[in-house]
C-alpha positions in Angstrom: 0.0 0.0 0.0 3.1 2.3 0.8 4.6 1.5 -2.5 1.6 1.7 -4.7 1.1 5.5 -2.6 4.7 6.6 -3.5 4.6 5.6 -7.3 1.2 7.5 -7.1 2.9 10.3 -5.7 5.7 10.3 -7.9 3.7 10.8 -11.0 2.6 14.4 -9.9 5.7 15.2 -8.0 7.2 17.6 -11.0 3.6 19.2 -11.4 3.4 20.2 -7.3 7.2 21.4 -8.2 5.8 23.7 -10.3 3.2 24.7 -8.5 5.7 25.4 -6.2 7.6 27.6 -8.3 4.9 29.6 -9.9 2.8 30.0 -6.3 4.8 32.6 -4.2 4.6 35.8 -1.9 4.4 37.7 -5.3 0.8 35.6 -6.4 -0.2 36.1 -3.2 0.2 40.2 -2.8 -0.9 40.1 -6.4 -4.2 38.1 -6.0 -5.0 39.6 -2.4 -4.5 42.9 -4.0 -7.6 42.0 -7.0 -9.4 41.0 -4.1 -9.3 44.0 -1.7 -9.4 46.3 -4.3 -12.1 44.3 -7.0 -13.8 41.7 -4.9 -14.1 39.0 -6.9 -14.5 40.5 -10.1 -11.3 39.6 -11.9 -11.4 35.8 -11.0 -12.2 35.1 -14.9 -7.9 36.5 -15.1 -7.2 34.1 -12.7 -9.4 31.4 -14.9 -7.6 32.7 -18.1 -4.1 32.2 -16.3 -4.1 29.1 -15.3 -5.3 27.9 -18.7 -2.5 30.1 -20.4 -0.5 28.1 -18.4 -1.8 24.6 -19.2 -0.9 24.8 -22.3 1.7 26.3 -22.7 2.7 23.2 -20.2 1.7 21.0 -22.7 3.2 22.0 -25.5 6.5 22.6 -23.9 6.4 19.2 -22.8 5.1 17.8 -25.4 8.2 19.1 -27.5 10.5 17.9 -25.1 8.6 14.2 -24.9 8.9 14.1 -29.2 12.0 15.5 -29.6 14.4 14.6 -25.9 15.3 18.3 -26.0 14.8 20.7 -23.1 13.8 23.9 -23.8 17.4 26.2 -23.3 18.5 23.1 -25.7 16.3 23.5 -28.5 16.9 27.6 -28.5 20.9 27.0 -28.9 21.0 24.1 -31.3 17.7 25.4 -34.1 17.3 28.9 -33.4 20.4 30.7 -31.9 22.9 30.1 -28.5 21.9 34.0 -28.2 18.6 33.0 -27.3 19.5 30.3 -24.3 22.0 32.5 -23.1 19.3 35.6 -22.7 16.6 33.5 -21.0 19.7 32.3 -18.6 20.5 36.0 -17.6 17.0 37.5 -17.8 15.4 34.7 -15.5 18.8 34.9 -13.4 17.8 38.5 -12.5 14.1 37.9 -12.0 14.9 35.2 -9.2 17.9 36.8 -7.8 14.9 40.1 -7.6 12.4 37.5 -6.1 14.6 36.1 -3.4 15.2 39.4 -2.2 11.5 40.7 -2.1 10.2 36.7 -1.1 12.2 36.5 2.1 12.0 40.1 2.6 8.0 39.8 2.7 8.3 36.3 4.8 10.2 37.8 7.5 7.8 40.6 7.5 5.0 38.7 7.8 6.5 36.7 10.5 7.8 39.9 12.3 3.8 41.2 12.2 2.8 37.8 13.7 4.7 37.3 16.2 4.0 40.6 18.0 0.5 38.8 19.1 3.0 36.5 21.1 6.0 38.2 22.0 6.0 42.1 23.1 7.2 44.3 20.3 7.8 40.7 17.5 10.7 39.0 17.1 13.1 40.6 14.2 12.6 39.8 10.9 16.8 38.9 10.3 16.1 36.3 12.8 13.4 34.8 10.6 15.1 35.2 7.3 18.0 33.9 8.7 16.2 30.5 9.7 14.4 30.4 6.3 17.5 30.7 4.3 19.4 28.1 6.5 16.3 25.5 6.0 16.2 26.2 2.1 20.4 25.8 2.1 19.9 22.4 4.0 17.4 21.0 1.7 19.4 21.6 -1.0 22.5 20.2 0.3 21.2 17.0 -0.1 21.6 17.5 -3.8 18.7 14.8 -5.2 15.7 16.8 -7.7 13.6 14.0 -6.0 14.5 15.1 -2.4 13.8 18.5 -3.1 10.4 17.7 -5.1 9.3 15.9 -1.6 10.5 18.5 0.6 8.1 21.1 -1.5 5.7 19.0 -1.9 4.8 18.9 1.8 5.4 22.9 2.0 3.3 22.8 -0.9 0.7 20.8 1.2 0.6 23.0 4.3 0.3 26.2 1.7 -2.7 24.5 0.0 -4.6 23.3 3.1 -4.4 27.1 4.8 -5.7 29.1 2.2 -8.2 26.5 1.5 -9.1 26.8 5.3 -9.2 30.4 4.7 -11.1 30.1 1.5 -14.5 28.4 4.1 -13.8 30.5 7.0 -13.6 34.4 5.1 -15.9 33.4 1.5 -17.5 35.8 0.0 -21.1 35.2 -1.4 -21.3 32.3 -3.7 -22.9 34.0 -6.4 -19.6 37.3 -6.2 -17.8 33.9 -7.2 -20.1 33.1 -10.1 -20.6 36.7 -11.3 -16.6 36.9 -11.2 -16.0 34.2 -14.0 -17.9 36.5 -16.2 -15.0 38.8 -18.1 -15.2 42.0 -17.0 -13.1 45.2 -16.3 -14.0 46.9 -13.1 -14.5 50.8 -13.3 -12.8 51.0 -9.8 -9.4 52.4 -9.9 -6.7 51.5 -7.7 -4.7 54.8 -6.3 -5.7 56.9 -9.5 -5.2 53.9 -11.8 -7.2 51.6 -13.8 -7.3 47.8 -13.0 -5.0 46.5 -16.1 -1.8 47.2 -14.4 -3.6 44.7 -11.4 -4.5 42.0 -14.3 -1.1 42.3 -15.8 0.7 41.4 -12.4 -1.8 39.0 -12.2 -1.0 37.4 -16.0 2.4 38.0 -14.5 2.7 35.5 -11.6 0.3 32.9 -13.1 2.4 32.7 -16.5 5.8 32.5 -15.6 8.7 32.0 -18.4 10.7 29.6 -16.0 7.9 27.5 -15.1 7.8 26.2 -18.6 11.9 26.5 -19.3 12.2 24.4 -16.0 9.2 22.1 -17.0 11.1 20.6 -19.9 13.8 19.4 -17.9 11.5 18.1 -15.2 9.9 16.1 -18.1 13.5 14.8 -19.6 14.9 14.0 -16.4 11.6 11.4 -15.2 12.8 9.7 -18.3 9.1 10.6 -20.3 8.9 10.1 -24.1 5.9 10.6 -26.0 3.9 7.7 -24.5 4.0 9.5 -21.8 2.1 12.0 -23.3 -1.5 11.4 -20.9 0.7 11.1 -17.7 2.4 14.3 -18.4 -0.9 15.7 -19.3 -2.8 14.7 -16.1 0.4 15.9 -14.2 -0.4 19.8 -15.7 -3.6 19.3 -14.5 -3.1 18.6 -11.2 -0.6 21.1 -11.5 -2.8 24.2 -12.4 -6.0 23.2 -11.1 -4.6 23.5 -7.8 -3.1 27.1 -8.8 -6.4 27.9 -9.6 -7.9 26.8 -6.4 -5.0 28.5 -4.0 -5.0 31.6 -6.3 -8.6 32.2 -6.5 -9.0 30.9 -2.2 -6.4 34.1 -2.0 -8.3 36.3 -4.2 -11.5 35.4 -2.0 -10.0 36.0 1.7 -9.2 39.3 0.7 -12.6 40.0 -1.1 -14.6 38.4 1.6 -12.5 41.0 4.5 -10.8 43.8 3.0 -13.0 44.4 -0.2 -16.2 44.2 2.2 -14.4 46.8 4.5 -13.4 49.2 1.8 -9.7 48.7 2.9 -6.8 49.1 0.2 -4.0 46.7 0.2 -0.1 47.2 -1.4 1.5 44.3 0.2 0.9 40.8 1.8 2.4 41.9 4.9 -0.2 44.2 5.8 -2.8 41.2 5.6 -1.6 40.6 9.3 -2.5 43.9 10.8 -5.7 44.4 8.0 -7.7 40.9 9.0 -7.1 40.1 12.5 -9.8 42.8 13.5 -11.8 41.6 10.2 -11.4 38.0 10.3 -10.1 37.2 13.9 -6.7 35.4 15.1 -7.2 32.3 14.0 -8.0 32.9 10.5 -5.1 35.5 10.7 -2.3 33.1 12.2 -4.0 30.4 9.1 -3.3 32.8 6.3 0.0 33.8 7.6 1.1 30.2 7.7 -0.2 29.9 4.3 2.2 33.1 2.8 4.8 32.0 5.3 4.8 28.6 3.2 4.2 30.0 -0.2 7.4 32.2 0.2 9.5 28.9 1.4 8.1 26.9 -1.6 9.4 29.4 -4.4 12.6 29.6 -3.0 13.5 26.2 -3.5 13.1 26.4 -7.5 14.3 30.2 -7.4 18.0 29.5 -5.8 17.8 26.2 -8.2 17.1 28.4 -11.5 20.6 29.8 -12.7 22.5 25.9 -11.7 19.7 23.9 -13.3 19.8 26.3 -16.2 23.1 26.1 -16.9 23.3 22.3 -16.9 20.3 22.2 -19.4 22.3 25.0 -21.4 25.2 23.1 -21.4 23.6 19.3 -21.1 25.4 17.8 -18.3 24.5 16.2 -15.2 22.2 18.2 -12.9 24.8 17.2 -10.3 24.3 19.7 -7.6 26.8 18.7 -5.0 29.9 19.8 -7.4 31.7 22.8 -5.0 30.5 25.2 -8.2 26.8 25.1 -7.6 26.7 25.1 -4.3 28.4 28.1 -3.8 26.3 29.4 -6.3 23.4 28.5 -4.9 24.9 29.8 -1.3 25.4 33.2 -2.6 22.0 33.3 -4.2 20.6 32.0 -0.8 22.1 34.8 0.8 20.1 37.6 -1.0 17.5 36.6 1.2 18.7 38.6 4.1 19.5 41.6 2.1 15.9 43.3 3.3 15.8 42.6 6.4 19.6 43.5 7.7 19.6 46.6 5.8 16.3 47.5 6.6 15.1 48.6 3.0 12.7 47.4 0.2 14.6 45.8 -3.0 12.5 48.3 -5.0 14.8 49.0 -8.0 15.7 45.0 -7.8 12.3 43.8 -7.8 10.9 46.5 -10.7 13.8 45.2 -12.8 13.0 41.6 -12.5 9.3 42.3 -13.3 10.4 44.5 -16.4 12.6 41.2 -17.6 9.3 38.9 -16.8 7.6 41.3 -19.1 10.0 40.9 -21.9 10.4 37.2 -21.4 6.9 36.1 -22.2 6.2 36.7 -25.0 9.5 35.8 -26.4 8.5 32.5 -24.7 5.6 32.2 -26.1 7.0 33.0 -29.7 10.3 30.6 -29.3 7.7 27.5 -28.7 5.4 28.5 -31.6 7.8 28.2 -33.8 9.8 25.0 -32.7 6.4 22.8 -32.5 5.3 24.2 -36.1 8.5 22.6 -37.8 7.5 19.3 -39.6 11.2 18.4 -39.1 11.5 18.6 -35.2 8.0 17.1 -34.2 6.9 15.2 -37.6 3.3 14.1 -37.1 2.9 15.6 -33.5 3.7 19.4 -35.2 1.1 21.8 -33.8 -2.7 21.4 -35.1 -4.4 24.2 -36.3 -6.2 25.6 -32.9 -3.5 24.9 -31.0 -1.9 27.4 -33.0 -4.8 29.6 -33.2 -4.7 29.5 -28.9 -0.7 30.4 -29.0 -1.1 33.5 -31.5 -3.7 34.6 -29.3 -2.0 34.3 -26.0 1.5 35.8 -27.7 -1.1 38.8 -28.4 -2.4 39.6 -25.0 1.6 39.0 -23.6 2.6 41.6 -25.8 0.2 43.8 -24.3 0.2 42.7 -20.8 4.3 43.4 -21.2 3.3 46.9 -22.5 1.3 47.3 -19.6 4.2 46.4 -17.4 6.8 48.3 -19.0 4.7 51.5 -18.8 4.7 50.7 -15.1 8.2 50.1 -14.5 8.8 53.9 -16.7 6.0 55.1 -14.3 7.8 53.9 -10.7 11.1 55.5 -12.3 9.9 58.5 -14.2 7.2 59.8 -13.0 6.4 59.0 -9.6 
């Protein structure tokens, strides 16, 4: 019975890695934000997201389970090394940003809770500190297996809080229905519109390394295209459960802060916003639940630049060679950059989100034309709606990175 529950586990083990990657501090401020500021109105983005998402899943792994190529490898070798090389540098910057502003946000969040226990809270270094050191000694064990069952319990404890959350803080069932309608609120956030909210929304959901990263995930179980329904049902598992954590998110914060009229700008504030909403316990439940959605994404995000490389260069993900681990060890240690100096990565963070806006739809475009030549995927070459869904997603990433980009010249320019 053990056995038969471990192989059962294994098959959805690099789908919950995933989901570990693409569900972090950043989705949750995003999707809290929707919520507090829209209610439930934009849960048809969230909807649209996660179904970007599945497919891109599926037709980067379906590439990789045709051809044996990972993604950075089929970039170098048929269109140009140029291209590997730029995804390495710009997702290098976007996690090195998101470790900064993920551990910086945990230890905040930790710092607000623990001031209902200790006087005056316990300082954040000492938290960030501990988080890093527990990240650092998962990974020196070295094994992708070891660290895909290590997230997947983080991943466990994350789904089960906001879920708890979710039934304890809902809003009305039918602000849920009428939200899956597409809409665009005529509320505006501090003086602005709500597309700069669904772009960071598009943002965290559809994330360029999820699918560079889900490629070698698929090589390295050893999949080939008879695989094809197994790696399927994995992105389902994967993304309906991103749906389900994203929207419980969204929900909390519409069925509290939205009802109160309160604004929100970062997850931190949830603390000090719902315990007089919501009560401790539903408080110390969704703290838990950002607390382990931090910790999840920084397993894949001080993993990204070492795994990349090996897939760039296709050698052995061997992650106890001296190299990578003080790679990873110096990446680790951004984590404490907030909370010992006291300050917000702002100019770190904006530039990782301007790269995230610029890798998308490059993504998107890189993949469109790999799985359309008859010469790489034969009879599995993209069908005709297949296409028809990629044009139209590389479309709405084009203007979603607009959208971002005129942020980013806003925050630096104008504000």
């Amino acid at each position: 019975m053990k056995s038969r529950l471990a192989r059962w586990l294994a098959l959805f083990l690099p789908g919950i890695f995933l989901l570990g990657f693409n569900i972090g501090t950043g989705s949750v401020t995003a999707m809290a934000k929707a919520g507090a500021t829209y209610g439930m109105s934009l849960l048809w983005t969230i909807v649209a997201s996660c179904l970007t998402t599945y497919l891109l899943i599926n037709v980067y792994g379906r590439y990789t389970l045709v051809t044996g190529e990972t993604a950075l490898q089929a970039f170098r070798k048929h269109i140009h090394p140029s291209v590997g090389i730029f995804f390495i540098i710009a997702l290098t910057a976007g996690v090195c940003g998101s470790v900064m502003g993920v551990m910086g946000i945990v230890a905040d969040i930790c710092y607000e809770w623990s001031k209902s226990v200790v006087e005056g809270g316990i300082p954040p270094v000492y938290f960030a500190g501990a988080f890093v050191m527990m990240v650092y000694f998962i990974f020196w064990n070295g094994k992708t297996q070891f660290f895909e069952r290590a997230l997947a319990v983080v991943v466990a404890v994350m789904s089960a809080s906001f879920l708890i959350n979710f039934f304890i803080l809902m809003p009305p069932p039918m602000d849920i229905l009428k939200g899956l309608i597409p809409n665009v609120p005529d509320t505006l956030d501090e003086g602005k519109g709500p597309f700069l909210v669904i772009a960071s929304m598009v943002g965290t959901t559809v994330f360029s390394g999820l699918f560079i990263i889900r490629t070698t995930l698929v090589k390295e179980a050893g999949w080939d295209i008879q695989d094809i329904k197994k790696q399927r049902n994995d992105a389902i598992v994967s993304v309906t459960l991103m749906f389900v954590i994203s929207a419980s998110i969204m929900a909390a914060s519409a069925g509290t802060l939205y009802k109160a009229g309160l604004g929100l700008s970062e997850a931190s504030q949830m603390i000090e916003l719902l315990e007089p909403l919501a009560g401790r316990l539903a408080t110390a439940i969704f703290a838990i639940g950002i607390v382990a959605a931090g910790v999840s994404s920084q397993f894949p995000n001080i993993l990204m630049l070492p795994w990349l490389l090996c897939d760039y260069n296709n050698t052995q993900r061997e992650m106890t060679l001296p190299k990578y681990r003080i790679m990873v060890f110096l990446i680790s240690l951004l984590g404490l950059v907030v909370p010992i100096f006291n300050a917000r990565p702002v100019f770190v963070m904006i530039l990782s989100q301007a790269f995230n806006s610029i890798i998308l739809p490059i993504t998107v475009g890189c993949i469109l034309y790999l799985t359309n030549r008859f010469d790489l995927m034969g009879n599995y070459k993209n069908k005709t709606v297949t296409n028809i869904f990629l044009i139209l997603i590389l479309i709405f990433s084009i203007f979603t990175s607009l959208i971002g980009l005129k942020g980013v010249w806003e925050q630096f320019f104008l504000d």
